[in-house]
N, C-alpha and C positions, 0 to 999 in steps of 0.2 A: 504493500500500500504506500510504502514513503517513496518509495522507488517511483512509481506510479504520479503520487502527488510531485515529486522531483521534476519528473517530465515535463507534465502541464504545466506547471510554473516555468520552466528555460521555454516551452514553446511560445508560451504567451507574450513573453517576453522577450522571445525572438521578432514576434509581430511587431508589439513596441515600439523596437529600436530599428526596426525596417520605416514604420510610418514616420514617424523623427527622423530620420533620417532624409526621408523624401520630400520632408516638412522646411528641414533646413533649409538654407541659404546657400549650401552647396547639393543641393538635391535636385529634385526636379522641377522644371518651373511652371510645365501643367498642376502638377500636385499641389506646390505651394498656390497658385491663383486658385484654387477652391475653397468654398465656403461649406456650411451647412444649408444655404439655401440650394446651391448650384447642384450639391448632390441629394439632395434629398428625395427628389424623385426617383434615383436610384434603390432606396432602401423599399419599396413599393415592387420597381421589377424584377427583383432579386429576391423579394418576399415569395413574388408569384413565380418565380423561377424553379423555388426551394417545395413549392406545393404541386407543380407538374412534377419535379425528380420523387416526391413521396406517392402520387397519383400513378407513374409508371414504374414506382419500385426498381430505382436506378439510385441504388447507394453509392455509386462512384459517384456518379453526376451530384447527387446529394452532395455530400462530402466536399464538393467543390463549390456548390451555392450557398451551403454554409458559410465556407472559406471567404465569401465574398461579402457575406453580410458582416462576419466579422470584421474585415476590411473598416466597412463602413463607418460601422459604430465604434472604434481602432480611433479611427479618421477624425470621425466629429468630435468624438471626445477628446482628442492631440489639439482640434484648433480651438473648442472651449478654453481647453487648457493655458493655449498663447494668450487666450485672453485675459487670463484671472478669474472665469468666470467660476469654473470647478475643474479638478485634479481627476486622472481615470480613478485612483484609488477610491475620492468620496463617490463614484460612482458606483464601483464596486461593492464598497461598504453597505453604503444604502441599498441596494438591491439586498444583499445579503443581509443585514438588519431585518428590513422589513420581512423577507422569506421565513427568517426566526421568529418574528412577533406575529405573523398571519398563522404561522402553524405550530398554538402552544400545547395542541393537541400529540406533537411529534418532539419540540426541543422542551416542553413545559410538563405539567400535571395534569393537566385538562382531560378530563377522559369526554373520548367521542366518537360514535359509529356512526352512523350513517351518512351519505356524500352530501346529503342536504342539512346534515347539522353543519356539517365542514364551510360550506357555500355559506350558510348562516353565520356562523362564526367568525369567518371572513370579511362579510361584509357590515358587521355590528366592530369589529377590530377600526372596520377604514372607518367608520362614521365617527365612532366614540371613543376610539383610542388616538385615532392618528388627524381625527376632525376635519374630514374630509366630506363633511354636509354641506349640500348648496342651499343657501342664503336667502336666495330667491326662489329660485327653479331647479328639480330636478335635472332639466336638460341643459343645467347651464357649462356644465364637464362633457359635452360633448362637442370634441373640435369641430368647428368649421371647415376645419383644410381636408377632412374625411372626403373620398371618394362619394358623392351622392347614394351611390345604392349600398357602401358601409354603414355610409353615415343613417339612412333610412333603420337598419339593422338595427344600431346601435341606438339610435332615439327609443325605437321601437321595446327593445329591451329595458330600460331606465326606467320607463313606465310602467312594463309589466311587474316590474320588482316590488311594486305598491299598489297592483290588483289591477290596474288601468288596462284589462286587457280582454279576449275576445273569448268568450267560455268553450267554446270547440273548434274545430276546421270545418267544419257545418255551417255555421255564420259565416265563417271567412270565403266560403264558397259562395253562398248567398249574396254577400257587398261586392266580388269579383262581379256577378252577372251584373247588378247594378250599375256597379260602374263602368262595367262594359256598354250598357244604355246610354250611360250619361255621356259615353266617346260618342257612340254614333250619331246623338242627337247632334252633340256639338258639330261631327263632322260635318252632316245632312244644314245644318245653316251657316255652313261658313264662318264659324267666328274663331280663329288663330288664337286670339286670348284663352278662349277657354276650349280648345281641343289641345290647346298643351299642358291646361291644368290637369284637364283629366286624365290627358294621359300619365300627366305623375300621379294621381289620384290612383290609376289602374295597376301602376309599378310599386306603388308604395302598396297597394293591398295583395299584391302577388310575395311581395317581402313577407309581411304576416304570414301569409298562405303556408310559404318555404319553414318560417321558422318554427310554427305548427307542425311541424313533418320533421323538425330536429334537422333542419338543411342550410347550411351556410349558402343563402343566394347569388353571393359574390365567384364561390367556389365553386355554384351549380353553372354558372354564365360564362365561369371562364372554360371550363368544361366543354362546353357548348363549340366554343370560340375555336377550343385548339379542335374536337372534332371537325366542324365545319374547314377550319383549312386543311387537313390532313384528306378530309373527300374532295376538297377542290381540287387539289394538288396534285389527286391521282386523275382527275378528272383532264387536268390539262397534260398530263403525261399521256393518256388516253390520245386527245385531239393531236398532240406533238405525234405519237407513232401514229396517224393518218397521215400525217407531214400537210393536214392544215395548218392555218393561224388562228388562234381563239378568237381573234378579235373579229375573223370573218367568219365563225360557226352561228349558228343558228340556236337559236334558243330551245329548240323543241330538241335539237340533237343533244345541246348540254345538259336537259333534263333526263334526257336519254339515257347518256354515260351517268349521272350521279345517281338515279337510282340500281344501275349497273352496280357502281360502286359501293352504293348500299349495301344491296344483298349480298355483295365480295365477303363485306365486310359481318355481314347477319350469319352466314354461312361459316366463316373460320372462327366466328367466338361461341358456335354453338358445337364448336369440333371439341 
């Protein structure tokens, strides 16, 4: 085990002295012109990078988008650092702190079984230990720089934690046709203001729908996404050995090849 803890400490620490290093004045000068704004949208693609390698069960690849989020957070906390704002250690600490004071059930006396006392115990820790109650509003800790369809998630959640919430996926099926009414009316009179309301009004209640079903929506979408190009893909390797151009195929042909490419696909995951 010392052995073990030995490692991870020189590795980590190997990271360190590489990011310092690229931080200097004799390092790199991409690296030095970075900020925490410039990369932060990094930390986002690298997030959803490290959830496709868990999604197709690629521990190497894993391993390496891990590698990278580290980087990051390496990164941001080195330029905090230049600034005086905080040291990586208080960042450390802190994390580690709190992990101790949120589970006195593990480092404390606290006896406690079940996952939902845990989740309770947790969240009565942030409120009243560490007084992390909004003031005004519940949704006032939830950022703004969220992704819209996180951010929907996450509103969504804060509210259910105080009963504000929908008694079955029966209802939620219910308000989906509604609002699906309320798009077509919108769309049948032409008014732009409110067919884009609704249509957030239809995405926010399909969120509910998801998280009723224990479905992270962001995770189901991006799901979607990488499906969707992995059939296009083959779809245009298709048209490519015709030695057409896509751009001059026909639309009835490329519905043609992707349900093709469906059933390719329906066929070897039922092997």
């Amino acid at each position: 085990m010392k052995e073990k803890e030995t490692a991870v400490k020189e590795s980590f620490y190997r990271l360190y002295r590489i990011v310092k290093r690229l931080r200097s004045p004799g390092g790199c000068n991409w690296d030095r012109e970075q900020s925490p704004e410039t990369i932060r949208g990094n930390l986002i693609e690298e997030s959803y990078e490290c959830v496709d390698a868990i999604d197709n069960g690629d521990d190497a690849n894993l391993r390496e988008e891990l590698g990278d989020i580290y980087l990051l957070v390496t990164m941001i906390t080195e330029m905090k650092e230049e600034e005086s704002s905080f040291s990586i250690e208080e960042v450390l600490d802190e994390i580690s702190e709190k992990l101790i004071r949120r589970h006195p059930h593990v480092f404390g006396n606290t006896k406690i079984g079940s996952v939902k006392q845990i989740i309770d115990q947790w969240n009565q820790i942030k409120e009243k230990v560490e007084g992390k109650n909004n003031k005004n509003s519940i949704l006032e800790r939830v950022p703004r720089s969220l992704p819209p369809l996180e951010r929907a998630l996450e509103i969504q959640k804060k509210v259910s934690k105080i009963g504000f919430d929908w008694k079955s996926a029966e209802k939620i099926w219910d308000k989906l046709k509604e609002e699906e009414l309320e798009l077509i009316n919108a769309l049948e009179i032409e008014n732009n203001k409110r067919t884009e309301e609704e249509f957030g009004d239809l995405f926010f209640t399909m969120v509910n729908l998801a998280r009723s079903y224990k479905i992270d929506p962001s995770l189901a979408l991006n799901r979607t996404n990488e499906k969707f190009i992995r059939r296009f893909q083959e779809v245009e390797k298709k048209i490519k050995a015709m030695g057409v151009k896509i751009e001059n195929t026909e639309t009835d042909t490329m519905d043609t090849l992707w349900n093709q490419v469906k059933s390719e696909e329906d066929a070897n995951s039922s092997k």
